[in-house]
N, C-alpha and C positions, 0 to 999 in steps of 0.2 A: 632478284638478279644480283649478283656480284662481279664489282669488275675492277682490275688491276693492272696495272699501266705499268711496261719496264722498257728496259731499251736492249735492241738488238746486237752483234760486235761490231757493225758499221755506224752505230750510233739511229738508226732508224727505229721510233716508237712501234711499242707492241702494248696490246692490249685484250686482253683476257675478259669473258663476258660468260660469266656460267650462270648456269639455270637456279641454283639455289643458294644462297648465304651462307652452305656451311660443305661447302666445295675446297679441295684441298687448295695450299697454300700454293699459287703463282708465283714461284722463284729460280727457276730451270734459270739458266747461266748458258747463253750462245757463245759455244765455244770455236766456234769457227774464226779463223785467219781471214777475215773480207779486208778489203781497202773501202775507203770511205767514198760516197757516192758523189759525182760529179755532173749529173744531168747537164744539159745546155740544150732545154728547149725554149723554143722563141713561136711566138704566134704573128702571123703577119696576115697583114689585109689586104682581100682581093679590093680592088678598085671600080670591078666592073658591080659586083653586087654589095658591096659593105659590108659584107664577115669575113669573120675572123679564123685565119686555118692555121692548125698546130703543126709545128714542122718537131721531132722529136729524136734524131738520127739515131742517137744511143740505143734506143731501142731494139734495135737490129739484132742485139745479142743475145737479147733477153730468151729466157727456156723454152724449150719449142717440142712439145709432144715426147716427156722423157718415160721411161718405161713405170709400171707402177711404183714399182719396188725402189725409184731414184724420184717421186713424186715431192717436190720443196713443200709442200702445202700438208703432210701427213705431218703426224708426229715426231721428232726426234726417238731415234733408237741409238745402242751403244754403237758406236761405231759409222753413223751413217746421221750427223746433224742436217735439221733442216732449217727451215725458215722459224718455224715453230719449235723452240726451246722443249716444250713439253713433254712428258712421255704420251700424253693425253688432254682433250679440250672438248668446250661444249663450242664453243663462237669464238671465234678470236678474229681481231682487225691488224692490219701490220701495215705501215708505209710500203708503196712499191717500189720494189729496188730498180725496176727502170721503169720510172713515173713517165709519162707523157708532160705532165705538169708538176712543178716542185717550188720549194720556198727559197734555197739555196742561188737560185738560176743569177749568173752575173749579168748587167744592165749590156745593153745593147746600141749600135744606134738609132734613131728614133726612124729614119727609114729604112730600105733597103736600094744601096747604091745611090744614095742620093736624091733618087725619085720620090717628088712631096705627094704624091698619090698614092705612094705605096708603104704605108706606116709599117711600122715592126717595132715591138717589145717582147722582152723578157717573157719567157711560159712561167711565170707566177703563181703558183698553187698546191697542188697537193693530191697527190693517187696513192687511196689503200686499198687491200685487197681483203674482201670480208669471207673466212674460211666458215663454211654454216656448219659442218661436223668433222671431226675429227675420222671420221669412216669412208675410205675412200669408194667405197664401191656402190656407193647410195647416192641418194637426187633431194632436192628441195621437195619434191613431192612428196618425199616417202617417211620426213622426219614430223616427231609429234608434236602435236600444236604446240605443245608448251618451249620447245625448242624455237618454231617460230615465233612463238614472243619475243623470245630472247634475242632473237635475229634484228625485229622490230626494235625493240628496245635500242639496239646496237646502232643500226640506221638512225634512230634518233637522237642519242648521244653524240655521235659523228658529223650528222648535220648540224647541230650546235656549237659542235669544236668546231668544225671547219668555216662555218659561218662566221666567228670571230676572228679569222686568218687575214692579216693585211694585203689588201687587192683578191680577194674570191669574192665571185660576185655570183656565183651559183652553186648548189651544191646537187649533182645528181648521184644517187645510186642506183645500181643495175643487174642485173647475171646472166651471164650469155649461157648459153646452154646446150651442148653439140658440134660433131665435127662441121657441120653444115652451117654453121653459123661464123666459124672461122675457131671457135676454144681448141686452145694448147697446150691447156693444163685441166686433166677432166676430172680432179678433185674436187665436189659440190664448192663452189666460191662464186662470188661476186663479185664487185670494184664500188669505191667511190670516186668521184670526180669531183675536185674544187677548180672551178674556172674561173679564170680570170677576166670574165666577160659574158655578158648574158648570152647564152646561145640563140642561134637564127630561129628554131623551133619557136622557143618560149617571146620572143620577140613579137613574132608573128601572132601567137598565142593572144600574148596581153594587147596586141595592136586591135583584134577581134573583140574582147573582150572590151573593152574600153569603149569602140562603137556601139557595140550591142547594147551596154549597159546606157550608153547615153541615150541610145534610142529607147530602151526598155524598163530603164531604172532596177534591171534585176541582170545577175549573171547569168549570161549562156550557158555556163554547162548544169547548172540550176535547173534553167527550161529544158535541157534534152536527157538529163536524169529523170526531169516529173516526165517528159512525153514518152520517153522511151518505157518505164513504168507502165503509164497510162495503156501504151498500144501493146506492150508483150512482145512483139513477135521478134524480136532481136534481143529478147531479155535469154541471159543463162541460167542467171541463180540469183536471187535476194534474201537478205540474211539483217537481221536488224538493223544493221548500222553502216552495211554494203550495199551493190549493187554490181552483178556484172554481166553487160552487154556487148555483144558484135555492133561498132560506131554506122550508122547508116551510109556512113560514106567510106566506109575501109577500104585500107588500100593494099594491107597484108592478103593473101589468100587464107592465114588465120591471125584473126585480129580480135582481142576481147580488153574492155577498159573495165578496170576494176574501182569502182568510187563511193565515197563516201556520202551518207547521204546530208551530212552539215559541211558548210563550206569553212576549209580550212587553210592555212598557205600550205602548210608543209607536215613530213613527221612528228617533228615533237607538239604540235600541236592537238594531237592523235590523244582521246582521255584510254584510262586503262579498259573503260569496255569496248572501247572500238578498236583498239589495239588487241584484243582477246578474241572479239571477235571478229577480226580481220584473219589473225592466224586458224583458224577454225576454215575459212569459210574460201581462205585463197585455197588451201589444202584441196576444199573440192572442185574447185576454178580448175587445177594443175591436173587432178584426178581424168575429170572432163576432157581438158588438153589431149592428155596420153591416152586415151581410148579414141580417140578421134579416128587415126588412123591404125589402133591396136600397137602400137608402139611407144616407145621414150619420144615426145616430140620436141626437134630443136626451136631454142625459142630465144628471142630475147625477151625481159621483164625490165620497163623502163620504167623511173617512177618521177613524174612531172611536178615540181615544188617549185613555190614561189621565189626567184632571186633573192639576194641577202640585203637590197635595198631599195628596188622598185617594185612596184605591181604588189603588193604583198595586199594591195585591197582586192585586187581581181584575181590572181588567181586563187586556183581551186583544183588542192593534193588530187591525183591519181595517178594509177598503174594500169601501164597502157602492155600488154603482154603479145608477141606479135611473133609468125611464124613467116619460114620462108618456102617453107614444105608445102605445096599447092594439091600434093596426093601421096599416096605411101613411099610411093619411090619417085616422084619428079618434084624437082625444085623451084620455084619460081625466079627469072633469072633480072637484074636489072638493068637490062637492055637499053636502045637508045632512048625512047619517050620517056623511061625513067630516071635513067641516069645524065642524057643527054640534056632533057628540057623538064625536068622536075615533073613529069604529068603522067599520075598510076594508072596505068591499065588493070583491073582486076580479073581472074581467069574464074571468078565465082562472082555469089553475091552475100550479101551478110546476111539475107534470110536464110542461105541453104546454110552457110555454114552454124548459124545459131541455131537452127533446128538439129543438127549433125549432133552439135556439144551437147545439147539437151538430153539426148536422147543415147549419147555416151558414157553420161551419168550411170 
């Protein structure tokens, strides 16, 4: 892999990520008039639960479903600059021009209104946006492994930059995928996210792990990697150095966790043959996905890594891949018990839907 770091005309980093070391020169020149970005988002705390919700307003302007041929995320052509300098790319990452979280943000007061219950600081961090090919008409499914190395590869460079960034205290990457999922830019891409606070998920996460492990001296997702193995029947596909299964307790209508079978925190801890053969083996993870219901399935692909300063003994890297598609054409919606009081009602079970993917293949 080759990779090459420039800056955009707003001053926002770009970085270039191709598949082979003798990849033409990274030097395109963003000739575009931009003004320089001013984010001002602030995260404040609920008081009734103890997390922490990003308030980002800026974002509001941000590009919203523009036609192909005005697509920021393709190529630069004569006459028609994008985001990408390029005439052409294998991977490229670029800072988001309306970050949810930024490094720039000015300081805040320590409440809101006054209220000592109701903390607020600065949205401190950092949102790039990971372009996986330079072709807009294509999917993460349908590019060759060797490209998802490179993709791989990128995630884990990113997670290491971002992780040395003052105040991130997590680093997720993700790809939403569909109009049904809410994507407004339908050029294959992704995001990173550096938070500035361990999210609620991974909290809860390592709060589990920590008693499991005390009771058990071993990690939990260790034990439901080997049982899940052991019994099959929620198993998709295993692959040397993978494993992926429908969770026994899913809460998606399609829900599959893609894992490692050595416990690791994060990407870069990822060696090159599990990195190899992870791009091999998601490829048919996705395959599986889109035959499900005989179509593109919208999805998100979350990828769960250890925070950049706790828990890095317990947790344990995976991609949790989750649909919202309950059948070809009905959606599953988040209604009150979900959205109201946090508690999934599921409209399947993970045995049908793991036997469905199996047999998608």
């Amino acid at each position: 892999m080759k990779r090459t770091a420039g800056k955009l005309a707003d001053g926002r980093e770009i970085i270039y990520f191709d598949d082979t070391p003798d990849a033409p020169p990274r030097s395109a020149v963003d000739t575009r008039d931009l003004p320089r970005s001013q984010p001002l988002s602030e995260v404040r705390r609920d008081p009734l639960t103890g997390e922490w919700v990003a308030m980002a307003a800026h974002r509001q302007t941000r590009t919203y479903k523009p036609p192909a041929d005005l697509c920021p995320l393709c190529p630069s052509t004569p006459g028609k600059p994008t985001e990408i300098p390029e005439s052409d790319y294998d991977v490229v990452v670029f800072e988001n021009r309306f970050p949810s979280f930024a490094e720039g943000v000015p300081d805040l007061p320590s409440t809101v209104d006054g209220m000592p219950m109701v903390a607020r600081a600065a949205g401190r961090g950092r949102c790039e946006v990971v372009c996986f090919t330079s072709d807009h008409r294509t999917s993460f499914g349908s590019l060759a492994p060797s490209r998802v190395r490179t993709v791989v590869d990128a995630w884990a460079d990113r997670t290491t930059a971002l992780s040395a960034l003052p105040g991130v205290e997590q680093v997720f990457p993700f790809e939403n995928r569909g109009e049904e999922i809410g994507v407004t830019l339908h050029h294959p891409h992704g995001q990173i996210y550096g938070y500035p606070f361990v999210t609620p998920k991974t909290e809860r996460m390592l709060a589990v792990a920590a008693q499991y492990a005390a009771e058990h001296g071993r990690p939990v997702l260790g034990d439901v990697l080997a049982a899940e193995k052991a019994v099959g029947t929620r198993v998709v596909g295993v692959s040397e150095h993978w494993t992926a299964f429908v969770p026994a307790a899913a809460r998606w209508p399609v829900e599959v966790h893609v894992v490692p079978h050595r416990q690791v925190p994060d990407l870069p801890a990822l060696t090159d043959a599990e990195r190899d053969d992870f791009a091999r083996f998601y490829l048919e993870v996705l395959h599986r996905l889109d035959g499900l219901y005989q179509r593109p399935l919208p999805y998100i692909a979350a990828w769960h890594q250890a925070p950049v300063r706790v828990g890095r003994d317990l947790a344990w890297l995976h991609l949790e891949v989750f649909s919202v598609l309950r059948a070809a054409d009905k959606l599953k919606y988040l209604a009150g018990s979900e959205s109201g009081m946090g508690v999934w009602i599921n409209d399947t079970t993970p045995e049908q839907i793991a036997e469905r993917l199996r047999a998608a293949g």
